[in-house]
SERO-4910 file (N, C-alpha, C, O; in steps of 0.05 Angstrom, whole numbers):
BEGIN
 pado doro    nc1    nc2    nc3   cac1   cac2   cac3    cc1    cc2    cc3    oc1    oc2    oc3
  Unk    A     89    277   -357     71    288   -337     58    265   -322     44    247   -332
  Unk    A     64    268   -300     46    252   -279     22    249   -276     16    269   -288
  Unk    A     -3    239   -267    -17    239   -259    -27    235   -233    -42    252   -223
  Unk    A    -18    211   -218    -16    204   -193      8    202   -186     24    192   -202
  Unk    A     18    210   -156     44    203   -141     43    195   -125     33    211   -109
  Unk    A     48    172   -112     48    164    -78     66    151    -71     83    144    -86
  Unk    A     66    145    -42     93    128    -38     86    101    -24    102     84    -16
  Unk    A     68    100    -23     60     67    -12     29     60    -33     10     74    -42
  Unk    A     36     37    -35      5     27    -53    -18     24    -34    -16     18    -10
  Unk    A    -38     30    -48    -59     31    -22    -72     10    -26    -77      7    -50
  Unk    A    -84    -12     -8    -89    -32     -4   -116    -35    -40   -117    -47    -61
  Unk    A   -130    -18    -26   -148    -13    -51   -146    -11    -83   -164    -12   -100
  Unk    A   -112     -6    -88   -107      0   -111    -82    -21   -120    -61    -17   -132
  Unk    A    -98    -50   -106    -79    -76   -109    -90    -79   -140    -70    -79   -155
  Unk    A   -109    -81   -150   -133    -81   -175   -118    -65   -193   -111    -42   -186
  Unk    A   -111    -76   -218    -98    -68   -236   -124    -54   -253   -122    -32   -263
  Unk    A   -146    -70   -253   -175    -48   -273   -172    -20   -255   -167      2   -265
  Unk    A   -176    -23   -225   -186     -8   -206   -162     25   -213   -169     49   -214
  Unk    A   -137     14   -215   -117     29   -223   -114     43   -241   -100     64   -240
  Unk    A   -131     33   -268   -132     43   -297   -153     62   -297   -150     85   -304
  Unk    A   -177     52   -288   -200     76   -276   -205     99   -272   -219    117   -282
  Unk    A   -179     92   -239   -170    121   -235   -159    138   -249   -169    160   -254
  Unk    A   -135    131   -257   -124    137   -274   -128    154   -301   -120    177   -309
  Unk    A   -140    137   -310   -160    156   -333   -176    173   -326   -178    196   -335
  Unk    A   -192    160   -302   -218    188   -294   -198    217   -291   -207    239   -297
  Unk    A   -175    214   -283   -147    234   -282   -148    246   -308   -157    268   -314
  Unk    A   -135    224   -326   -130    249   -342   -152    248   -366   -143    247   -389
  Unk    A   -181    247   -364   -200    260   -371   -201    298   -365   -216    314   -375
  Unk    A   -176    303   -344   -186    331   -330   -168    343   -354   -178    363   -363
  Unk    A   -145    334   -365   -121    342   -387   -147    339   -416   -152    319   -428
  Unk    A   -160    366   -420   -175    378   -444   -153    383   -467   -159    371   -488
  Unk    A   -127    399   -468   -110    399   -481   -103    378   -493   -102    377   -518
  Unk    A    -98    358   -477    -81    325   -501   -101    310   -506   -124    310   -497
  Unk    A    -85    289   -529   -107    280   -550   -110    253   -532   -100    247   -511
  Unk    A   -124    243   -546   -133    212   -536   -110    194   -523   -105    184   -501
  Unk    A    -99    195   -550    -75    178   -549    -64    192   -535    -51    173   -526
  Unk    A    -52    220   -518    -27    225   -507    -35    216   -476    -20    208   -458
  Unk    A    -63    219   -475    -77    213   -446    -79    179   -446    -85    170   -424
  Unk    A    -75    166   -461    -79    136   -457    -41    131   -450    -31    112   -438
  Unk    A    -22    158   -463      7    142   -462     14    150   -428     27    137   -412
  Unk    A     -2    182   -425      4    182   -395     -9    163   -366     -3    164   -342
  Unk    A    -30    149   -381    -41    125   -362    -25    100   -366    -23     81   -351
  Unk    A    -16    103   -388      6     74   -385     33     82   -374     49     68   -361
  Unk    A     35    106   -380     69    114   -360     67    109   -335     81     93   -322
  Unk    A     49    124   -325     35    109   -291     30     95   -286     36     90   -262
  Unk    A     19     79   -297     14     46   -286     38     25   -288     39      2   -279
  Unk    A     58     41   -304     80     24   -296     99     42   -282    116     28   -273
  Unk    A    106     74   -275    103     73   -248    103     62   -219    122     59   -203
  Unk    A     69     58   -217     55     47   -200     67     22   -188     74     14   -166
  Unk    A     64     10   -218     59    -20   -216     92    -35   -210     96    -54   -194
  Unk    A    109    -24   -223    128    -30   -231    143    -41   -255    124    -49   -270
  Unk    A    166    -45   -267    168    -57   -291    163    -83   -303    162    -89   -327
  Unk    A    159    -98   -278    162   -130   -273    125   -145   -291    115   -158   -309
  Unk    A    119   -125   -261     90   -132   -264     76   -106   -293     59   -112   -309
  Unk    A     86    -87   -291     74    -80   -315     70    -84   -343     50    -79   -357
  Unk    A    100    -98   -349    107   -109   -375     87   -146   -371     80   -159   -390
  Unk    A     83   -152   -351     72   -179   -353     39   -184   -360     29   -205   -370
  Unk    A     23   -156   -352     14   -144   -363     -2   -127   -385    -25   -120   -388
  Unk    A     26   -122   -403     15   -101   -416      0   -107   -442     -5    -90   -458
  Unk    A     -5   -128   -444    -31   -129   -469    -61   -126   -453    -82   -114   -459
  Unk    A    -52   -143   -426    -89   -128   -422    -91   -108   -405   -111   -103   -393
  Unk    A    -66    -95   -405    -76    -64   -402    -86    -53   -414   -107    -42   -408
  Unk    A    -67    -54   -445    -82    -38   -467   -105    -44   -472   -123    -27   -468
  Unk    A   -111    -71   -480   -146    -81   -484   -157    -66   -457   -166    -45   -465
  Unk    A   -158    -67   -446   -179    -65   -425   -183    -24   -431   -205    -11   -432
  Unk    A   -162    -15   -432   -161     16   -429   -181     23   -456   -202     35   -457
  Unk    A   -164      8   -479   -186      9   -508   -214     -5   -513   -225     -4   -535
  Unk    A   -226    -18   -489   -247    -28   -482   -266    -14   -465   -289    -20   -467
  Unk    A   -260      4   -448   -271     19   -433   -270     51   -439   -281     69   -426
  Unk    A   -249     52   -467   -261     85   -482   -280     68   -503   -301     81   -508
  Unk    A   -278     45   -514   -308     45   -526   -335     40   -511   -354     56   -513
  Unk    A   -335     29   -504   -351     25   -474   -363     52   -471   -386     56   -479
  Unk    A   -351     67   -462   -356    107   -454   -368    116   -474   -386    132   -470
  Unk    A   -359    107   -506   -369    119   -528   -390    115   -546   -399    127   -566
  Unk    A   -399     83   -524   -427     78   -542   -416     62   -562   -433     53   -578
  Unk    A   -391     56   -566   -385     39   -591   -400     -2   -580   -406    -22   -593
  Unk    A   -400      2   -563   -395    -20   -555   -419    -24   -535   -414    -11   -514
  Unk    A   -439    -36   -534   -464    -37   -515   -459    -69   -500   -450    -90   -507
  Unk    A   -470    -60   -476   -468    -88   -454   -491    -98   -452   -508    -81   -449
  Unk    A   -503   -126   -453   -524   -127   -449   -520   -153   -428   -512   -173   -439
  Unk    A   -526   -154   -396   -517   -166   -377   -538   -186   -380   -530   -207   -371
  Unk    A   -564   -187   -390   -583   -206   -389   -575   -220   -407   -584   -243   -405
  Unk    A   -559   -218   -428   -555   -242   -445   -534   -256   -441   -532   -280   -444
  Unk    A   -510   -235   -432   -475   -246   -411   -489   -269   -387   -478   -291   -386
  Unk    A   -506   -264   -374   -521   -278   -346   -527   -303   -362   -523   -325   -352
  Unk    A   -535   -300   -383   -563   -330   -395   -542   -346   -404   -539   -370   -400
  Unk    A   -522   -325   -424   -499   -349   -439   -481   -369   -426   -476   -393   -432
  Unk    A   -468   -345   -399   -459   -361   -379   -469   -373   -356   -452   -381   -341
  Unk    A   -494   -376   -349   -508   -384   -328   -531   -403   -329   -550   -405   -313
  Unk    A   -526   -419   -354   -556   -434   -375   -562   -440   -348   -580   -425   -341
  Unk    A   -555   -455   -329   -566   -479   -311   -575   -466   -285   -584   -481   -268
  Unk    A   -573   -433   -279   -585   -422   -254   -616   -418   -268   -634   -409   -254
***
């Protein structure tokens, strides 16, 4: 099952995060399948999309990033930007 179809990439969806996003926000609408069948139909599309070249070159931080941003969603995982800012920014 598809999610997205198109026939030209759209300038906007050069962004491989930007792509996974969508993607998912997609098949969040699929209530029926489980986690995992919705994370295998955002990786079928994104290589798709992407192609085999660039998808397979890829595909570990696809997965991290896709399994980073359902914990992220789930509260497993809290951001705290004031301390990301201080750790990496001692000298501003």
């Amino acid at each position: 099952m598809e999610l997205a179809r198109r026939q030209e990439p759209e300038e906007e969806d050069e962004n491989i995060i930007e792509l996974i996003l969508k993607l998912m926000k997609q098949a969040e609408d699929f209530v029926d399948k489980s986690g995992v069948q919705k994370k295998a139909m955002v990786m079928s599309n994104l290589k798709h999309l992407l192609g085999a070249e660039i998808y397979i070159a890829n595909y570990g931080m696809i997965q991290t990033t896709i399994d980073f941003i359902i914990n992220v969603a789930r509260g497993d995982v809290k951001l705290d930007f004031k301390k990301i800012r201080n750790r990496f920014y001692k000298c501003c």
